[in-house]
MDAnalysis code that builds the backbone (N, CA, C; Angstrom):
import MDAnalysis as mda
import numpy as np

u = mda.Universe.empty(198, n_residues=66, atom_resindex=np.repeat(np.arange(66), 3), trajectory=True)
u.add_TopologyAttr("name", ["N", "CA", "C"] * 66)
u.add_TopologyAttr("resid", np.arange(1, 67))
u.add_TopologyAttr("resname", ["UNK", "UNK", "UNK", "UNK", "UNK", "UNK", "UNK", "UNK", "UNK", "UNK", "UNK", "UNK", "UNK", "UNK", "UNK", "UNK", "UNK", "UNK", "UNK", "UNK", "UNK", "UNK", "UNK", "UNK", "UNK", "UNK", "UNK", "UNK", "UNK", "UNK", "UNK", "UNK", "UNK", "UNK", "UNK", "UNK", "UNK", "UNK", "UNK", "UNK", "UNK", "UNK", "UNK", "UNK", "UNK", "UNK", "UNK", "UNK", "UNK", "UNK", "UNK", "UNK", "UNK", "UNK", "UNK", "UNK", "UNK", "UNK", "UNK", "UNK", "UNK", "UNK", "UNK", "UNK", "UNK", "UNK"])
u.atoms.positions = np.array([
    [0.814, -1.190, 0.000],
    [0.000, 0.000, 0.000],
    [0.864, 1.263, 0.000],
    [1.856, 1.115, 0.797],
    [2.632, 2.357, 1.478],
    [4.537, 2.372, 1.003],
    [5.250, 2.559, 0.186],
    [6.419, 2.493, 0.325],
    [7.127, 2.603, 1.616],
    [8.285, 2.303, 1.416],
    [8.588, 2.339, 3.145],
    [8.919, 4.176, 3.114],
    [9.300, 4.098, 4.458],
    [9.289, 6.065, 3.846],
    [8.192, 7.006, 3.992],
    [6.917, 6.454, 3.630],
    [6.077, 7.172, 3.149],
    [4.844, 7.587, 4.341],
    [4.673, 8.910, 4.057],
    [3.655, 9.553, 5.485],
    [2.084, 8.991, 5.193],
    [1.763, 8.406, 6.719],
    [0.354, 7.712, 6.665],
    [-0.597, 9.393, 6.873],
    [-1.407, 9.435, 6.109],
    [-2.093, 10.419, 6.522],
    [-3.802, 10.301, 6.075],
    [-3.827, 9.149, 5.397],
    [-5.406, 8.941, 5.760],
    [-6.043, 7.752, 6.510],
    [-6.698, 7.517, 6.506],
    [-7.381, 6.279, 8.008],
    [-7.341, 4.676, 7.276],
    [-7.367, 4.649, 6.568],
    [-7.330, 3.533, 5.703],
    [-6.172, 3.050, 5.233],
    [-4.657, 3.666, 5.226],
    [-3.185, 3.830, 5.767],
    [-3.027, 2.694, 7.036],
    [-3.835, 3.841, 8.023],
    [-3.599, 3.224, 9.220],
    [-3.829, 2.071, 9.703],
    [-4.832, 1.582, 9.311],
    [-6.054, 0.536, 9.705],
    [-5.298, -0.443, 8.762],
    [-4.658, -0.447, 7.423],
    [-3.710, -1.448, 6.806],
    [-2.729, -1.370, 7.475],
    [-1.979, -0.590, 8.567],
    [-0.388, -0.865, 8.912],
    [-0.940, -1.818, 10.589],
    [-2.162, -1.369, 11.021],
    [-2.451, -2.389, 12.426],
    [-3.294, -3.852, 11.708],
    [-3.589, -3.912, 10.943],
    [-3.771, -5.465, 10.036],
    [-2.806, -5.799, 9.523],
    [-2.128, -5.067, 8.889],
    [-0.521, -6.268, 8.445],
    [0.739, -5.883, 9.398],
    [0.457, -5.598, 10.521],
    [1.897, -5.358, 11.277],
    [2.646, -4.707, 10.764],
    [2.568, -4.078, 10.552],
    [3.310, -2.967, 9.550],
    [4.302, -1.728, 10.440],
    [5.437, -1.891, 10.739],
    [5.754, -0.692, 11.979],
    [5.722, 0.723, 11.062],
    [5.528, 1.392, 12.608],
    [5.095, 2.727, 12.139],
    [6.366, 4.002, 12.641],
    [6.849, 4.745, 12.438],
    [7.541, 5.686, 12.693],
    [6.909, 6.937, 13.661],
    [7.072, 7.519, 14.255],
    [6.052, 8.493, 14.956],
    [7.573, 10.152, 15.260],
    [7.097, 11.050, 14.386],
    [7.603, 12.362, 14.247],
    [6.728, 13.642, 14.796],
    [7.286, 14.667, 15.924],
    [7.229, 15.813, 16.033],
    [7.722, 17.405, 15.441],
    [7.114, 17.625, 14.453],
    [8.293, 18.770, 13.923],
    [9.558, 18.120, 13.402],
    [9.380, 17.178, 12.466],
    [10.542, 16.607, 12.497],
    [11.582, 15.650, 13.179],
    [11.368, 15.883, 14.655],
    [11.734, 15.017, 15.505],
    [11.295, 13.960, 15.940],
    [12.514, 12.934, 15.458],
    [11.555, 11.367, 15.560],
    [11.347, 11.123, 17.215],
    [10.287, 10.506, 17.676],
    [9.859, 10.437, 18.885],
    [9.701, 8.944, 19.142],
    [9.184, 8.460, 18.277],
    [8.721, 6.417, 18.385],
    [8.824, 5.671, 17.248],
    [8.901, 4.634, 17.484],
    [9.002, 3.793, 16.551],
    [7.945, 2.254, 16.849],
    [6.922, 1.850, 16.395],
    [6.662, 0.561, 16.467],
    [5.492, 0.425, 15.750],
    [4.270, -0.642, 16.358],
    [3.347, -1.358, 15.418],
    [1.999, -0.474, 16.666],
    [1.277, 0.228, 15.539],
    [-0.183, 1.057, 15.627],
    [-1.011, -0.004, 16.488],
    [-1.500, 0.412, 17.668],
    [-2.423, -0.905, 17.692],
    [-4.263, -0.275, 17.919],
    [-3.978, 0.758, 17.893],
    [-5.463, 1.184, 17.401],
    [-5.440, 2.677, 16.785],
    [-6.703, 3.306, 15.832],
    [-6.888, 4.161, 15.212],
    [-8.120, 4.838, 15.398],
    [-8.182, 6.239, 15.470],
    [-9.699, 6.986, 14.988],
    [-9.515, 7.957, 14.133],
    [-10.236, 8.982, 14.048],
    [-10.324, 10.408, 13.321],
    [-8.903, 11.180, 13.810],
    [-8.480, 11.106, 15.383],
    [-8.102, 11.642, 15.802],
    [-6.616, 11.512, 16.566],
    [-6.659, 10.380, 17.013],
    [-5.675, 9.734, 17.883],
    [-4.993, 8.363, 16.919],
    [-3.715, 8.393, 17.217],
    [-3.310, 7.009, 16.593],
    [-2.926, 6.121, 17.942],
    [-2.882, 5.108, 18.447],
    [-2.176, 4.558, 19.595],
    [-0.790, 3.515, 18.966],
    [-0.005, 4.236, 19.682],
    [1.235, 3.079, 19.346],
    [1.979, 2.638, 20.505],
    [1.398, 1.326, 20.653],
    [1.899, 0.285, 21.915],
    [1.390, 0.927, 23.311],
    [0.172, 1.740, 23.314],
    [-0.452, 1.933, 24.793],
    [-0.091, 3.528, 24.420],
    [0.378, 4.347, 23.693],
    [0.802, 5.785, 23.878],
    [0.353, 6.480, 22.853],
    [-0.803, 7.098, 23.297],
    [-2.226, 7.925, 22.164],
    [-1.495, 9.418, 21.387],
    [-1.204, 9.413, 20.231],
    [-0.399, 10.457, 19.524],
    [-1.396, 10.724, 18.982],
    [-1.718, 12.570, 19.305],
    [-2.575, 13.278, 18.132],
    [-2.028, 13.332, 16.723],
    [-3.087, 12.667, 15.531],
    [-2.764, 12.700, 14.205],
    [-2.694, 14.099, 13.688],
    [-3.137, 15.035, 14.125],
    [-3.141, 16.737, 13.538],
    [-1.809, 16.883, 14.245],
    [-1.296, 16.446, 15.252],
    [0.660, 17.026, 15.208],
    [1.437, 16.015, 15.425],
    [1.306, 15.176, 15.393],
    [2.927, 13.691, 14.614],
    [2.293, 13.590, 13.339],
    [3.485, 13.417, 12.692],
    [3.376, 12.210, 11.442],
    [3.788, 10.858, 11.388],
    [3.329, 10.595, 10.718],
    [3.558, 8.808, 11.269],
    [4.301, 8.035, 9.675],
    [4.939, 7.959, 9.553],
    [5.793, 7.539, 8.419],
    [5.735, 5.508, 8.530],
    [5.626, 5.335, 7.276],
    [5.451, 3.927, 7.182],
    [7.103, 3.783, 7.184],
    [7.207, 2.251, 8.307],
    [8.672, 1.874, 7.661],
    [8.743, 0.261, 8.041],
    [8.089, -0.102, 6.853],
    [8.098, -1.591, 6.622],
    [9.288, -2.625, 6.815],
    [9.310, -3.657, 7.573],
    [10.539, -3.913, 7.348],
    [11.814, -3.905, 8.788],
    [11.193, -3.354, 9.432],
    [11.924, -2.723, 10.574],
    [12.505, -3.687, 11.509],
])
């Protein structure tokens, strides 16, 4: 779906990287902050491994492979 590299930014991204295990990257302004596998999603919040990141300020970069 996603090259590795590449910024998740719609919900259907997401919801494919917590069905295929897919690790996820997690960025502030640039500054990488986390790294692992999404384990839930909404409109609003992404959760990665128990720790709820607002989707309007991280980006979450696919990095398959990890």
């Amino acid at each position: 779906m996603l090259d590795p590299g590449e910024v998740l930014t719609l919900h259907r991204q997401f919801q494919y990287h917590i069905e295929q295990g897919i690790p996820v990257e997690v960025y502030r302004d640039g500054v990488h902050v986390d790294i692992g596998l999404l384990t839930a999603v909404d409109t609003h919040f992404a959760e990665l491994q128990g720790t709820l990141y607002n989707r309007s300020r991280f980006t979450f970069v696919s990095r398959p492979g990890y």
